[in-house]
GUKOL-851935 format. One line per 5 residues: number of its first residue (from 1); their letters; for each residue x, y, z of N, C-alpha, C. Coordinates in steps of 0.05 Angstrom, whole numbers, always signed. Example, Ala and Ser with C-alpha at 12.3 -4.5 7.8 and 13.67 -1.06 7.14 Angstrom:
BEGIN
1	AS	+264,-114,+156,+246,-90,+156,+264,-66,+156 ~ +257,-45,+142,+273,-21,+143,+258,+1,+157
//
This chain:
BEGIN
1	XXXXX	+17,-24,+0,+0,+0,+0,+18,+25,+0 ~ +12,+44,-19,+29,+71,-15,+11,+91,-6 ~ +26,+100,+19,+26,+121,+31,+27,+152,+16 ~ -2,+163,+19,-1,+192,-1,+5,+213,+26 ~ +28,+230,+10,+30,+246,+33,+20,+277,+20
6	XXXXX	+17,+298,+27,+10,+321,+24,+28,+331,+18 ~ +29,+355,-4,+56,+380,-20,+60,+387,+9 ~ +82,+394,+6,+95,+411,+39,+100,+429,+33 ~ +92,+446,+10,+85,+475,+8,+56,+491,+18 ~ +63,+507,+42,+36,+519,+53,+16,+522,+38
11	XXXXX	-14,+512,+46,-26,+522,+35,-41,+503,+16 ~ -22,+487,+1,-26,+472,-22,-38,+443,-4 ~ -67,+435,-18,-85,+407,-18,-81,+384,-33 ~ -58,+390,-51,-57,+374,-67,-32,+346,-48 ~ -37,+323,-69,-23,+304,-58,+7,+298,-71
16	XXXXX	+31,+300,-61,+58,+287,-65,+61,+277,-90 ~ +81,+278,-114,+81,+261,-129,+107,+236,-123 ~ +126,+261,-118,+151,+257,-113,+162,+269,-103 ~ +186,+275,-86,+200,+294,-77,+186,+313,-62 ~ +169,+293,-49,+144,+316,-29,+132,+334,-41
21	XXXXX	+129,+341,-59,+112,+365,-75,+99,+356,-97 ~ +73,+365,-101,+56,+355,-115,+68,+366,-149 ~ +47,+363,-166,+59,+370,-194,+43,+392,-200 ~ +41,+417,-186,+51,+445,-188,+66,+455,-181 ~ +75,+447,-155,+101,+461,-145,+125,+444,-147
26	XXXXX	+123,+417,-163,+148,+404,-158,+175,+428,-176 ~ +193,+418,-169,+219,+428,-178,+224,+425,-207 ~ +237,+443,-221,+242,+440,-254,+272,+437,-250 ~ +267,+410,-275,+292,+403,-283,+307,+419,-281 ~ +331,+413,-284,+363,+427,-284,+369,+444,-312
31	XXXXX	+352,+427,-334,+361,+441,-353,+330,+433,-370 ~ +317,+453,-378,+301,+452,-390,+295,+465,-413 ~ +312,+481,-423,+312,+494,-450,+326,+478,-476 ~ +299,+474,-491,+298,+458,-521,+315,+476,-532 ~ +326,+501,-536,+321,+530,-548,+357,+513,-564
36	XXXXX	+369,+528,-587,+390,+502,-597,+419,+526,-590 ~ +431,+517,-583,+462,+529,-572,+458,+559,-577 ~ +459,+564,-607,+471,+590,-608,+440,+604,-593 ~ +417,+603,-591,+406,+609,-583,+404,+620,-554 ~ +423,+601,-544,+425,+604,-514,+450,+612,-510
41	XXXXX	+461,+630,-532,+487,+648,-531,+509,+633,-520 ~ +515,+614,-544,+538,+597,-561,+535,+597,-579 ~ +539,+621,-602,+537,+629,-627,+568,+620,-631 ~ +572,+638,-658,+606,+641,-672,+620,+653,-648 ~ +616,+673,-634,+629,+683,-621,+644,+672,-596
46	XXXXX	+617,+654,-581,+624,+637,-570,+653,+617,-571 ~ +644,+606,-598,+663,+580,-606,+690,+597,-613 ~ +689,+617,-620,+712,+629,-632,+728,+632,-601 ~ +708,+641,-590,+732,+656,-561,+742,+616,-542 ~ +720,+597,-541,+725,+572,-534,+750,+559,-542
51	XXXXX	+749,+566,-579,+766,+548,-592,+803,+565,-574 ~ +801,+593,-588,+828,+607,-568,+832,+590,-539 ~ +807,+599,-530,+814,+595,-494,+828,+567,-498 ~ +819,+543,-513,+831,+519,-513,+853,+509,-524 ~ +859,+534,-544,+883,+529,-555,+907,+535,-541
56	XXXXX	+906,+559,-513,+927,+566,-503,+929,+549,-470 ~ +894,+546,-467,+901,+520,-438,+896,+496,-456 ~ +914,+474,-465,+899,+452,-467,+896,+436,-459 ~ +902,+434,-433,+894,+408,-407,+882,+417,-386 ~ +871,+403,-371,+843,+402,-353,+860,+428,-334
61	XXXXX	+846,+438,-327,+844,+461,-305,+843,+450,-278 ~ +818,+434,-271,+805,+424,-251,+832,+418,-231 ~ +824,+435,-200,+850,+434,-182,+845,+410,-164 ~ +865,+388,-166,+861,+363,-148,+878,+371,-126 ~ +885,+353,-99,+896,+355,-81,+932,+354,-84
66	XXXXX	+930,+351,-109,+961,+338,-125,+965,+371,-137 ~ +949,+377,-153,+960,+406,-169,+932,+400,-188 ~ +938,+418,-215,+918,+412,-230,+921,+387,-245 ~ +895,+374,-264,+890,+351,-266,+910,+346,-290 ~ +911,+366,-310,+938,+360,-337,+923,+333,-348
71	XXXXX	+901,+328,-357,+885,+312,-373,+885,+330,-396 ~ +883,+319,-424,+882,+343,-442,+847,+347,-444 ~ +848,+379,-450,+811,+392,-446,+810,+384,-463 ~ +775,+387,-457,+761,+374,-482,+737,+392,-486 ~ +730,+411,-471,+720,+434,-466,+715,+452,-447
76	XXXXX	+704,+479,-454,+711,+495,-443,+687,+504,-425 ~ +690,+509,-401,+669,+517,-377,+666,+542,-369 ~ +651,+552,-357,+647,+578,-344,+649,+567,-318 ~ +669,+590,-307,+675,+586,-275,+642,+590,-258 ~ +636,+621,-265,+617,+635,-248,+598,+629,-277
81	XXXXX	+567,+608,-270,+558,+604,-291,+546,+636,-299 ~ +536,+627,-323,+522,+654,-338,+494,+675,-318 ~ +476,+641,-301,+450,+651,-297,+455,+667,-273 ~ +485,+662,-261,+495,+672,-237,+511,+703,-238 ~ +510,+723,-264,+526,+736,-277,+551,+733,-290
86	XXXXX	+558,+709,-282,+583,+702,-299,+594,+708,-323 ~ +613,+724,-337,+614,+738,-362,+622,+713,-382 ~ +604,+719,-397,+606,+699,-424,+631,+690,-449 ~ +641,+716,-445,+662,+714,-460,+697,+717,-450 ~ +692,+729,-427,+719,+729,-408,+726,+706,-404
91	XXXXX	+757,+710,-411,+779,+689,-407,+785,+687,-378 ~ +776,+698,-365,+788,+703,-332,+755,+679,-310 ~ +734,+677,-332,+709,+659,-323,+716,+632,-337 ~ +738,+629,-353,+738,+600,-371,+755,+588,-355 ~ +751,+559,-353,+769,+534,-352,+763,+521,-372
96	XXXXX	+790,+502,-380,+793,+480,-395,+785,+455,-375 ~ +770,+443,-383,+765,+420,-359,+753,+390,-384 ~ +777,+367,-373,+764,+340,-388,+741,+329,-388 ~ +738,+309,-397,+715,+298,-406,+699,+292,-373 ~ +719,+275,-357,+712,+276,-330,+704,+296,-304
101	XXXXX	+726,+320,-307,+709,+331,-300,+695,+346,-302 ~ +683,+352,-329,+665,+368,-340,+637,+359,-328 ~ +644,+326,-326,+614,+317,-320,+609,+320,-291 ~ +631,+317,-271,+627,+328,-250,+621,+361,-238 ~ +634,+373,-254,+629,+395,-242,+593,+401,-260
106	XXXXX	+585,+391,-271,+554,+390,-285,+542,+389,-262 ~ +550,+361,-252,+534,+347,-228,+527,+361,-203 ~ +558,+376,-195,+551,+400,-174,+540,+418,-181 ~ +539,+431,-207,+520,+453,-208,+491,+447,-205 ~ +491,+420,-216,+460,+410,-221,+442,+416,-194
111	XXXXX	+465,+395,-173,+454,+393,-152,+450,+414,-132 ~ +466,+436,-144,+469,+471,-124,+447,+482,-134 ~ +442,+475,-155,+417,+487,-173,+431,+516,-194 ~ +452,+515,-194,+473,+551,-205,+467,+551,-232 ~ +451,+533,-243,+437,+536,-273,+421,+549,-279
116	XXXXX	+404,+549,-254,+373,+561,-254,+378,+594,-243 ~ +364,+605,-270,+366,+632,-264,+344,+649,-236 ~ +330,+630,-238,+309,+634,-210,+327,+636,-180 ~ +337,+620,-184,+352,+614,-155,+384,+633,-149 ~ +382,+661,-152,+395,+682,-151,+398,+690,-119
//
């Protein structure tokens, strides 16, 4: 038998789907824009300033307990993301970071929520 519990947002009658909140107030994905790269300002300019930034760092950035990781990049990251003000095209907001931890540092943002422009 499953147990229905109530949104734990004040106010709200509705019942739990997941994650304690019903499906008006549940949480939006991490990344929810269909909208296609350059759209979401990764045009030419973008790739132009990416391709430089990668041509002069070309190994991982990412600082381990050892020094940095010296994996060769495989792309290029924004330190301070965009929805957070982070400047888009400054070399001083880019790392080179590998395949590995590109996907990690995804994961922390995901989970900090620093994608979502709401959460300022």
């Amino acid at each position: 038998m499953v147990i229905q519990r109530r949104c734990v947002i004040p106010g709200c009658t509705s019942y739990a789907i997941r994650d304690s909140r019903c499906r008006k107030h549940g949480r939006k994905a991490w990344r929810t824009s269909t909208a296609s790269p350059t759209k979401r300002g990764y045009g030419a300019d973008w790739r132009k300033a990416r391709d430089a930034y990668i041509a002069d760092h070309p190994t991982c950035e990412w600082a381990t307990p050892h020094g940095p990781c010296k994996a060769p990049g495989t792309s290029v990251d924004h330190v301070v993301p965009l929805a957070h003000g982070g400047a888009r095209l400054s070399t001083s907001n880019m790392q080179t970071l590998c395949t590995h931890h590109k996907k990690v540092k995804d994961a922390m943002d995901s989970r900090a929520g620093l994608n979502r422009k709401e959460q300022t």
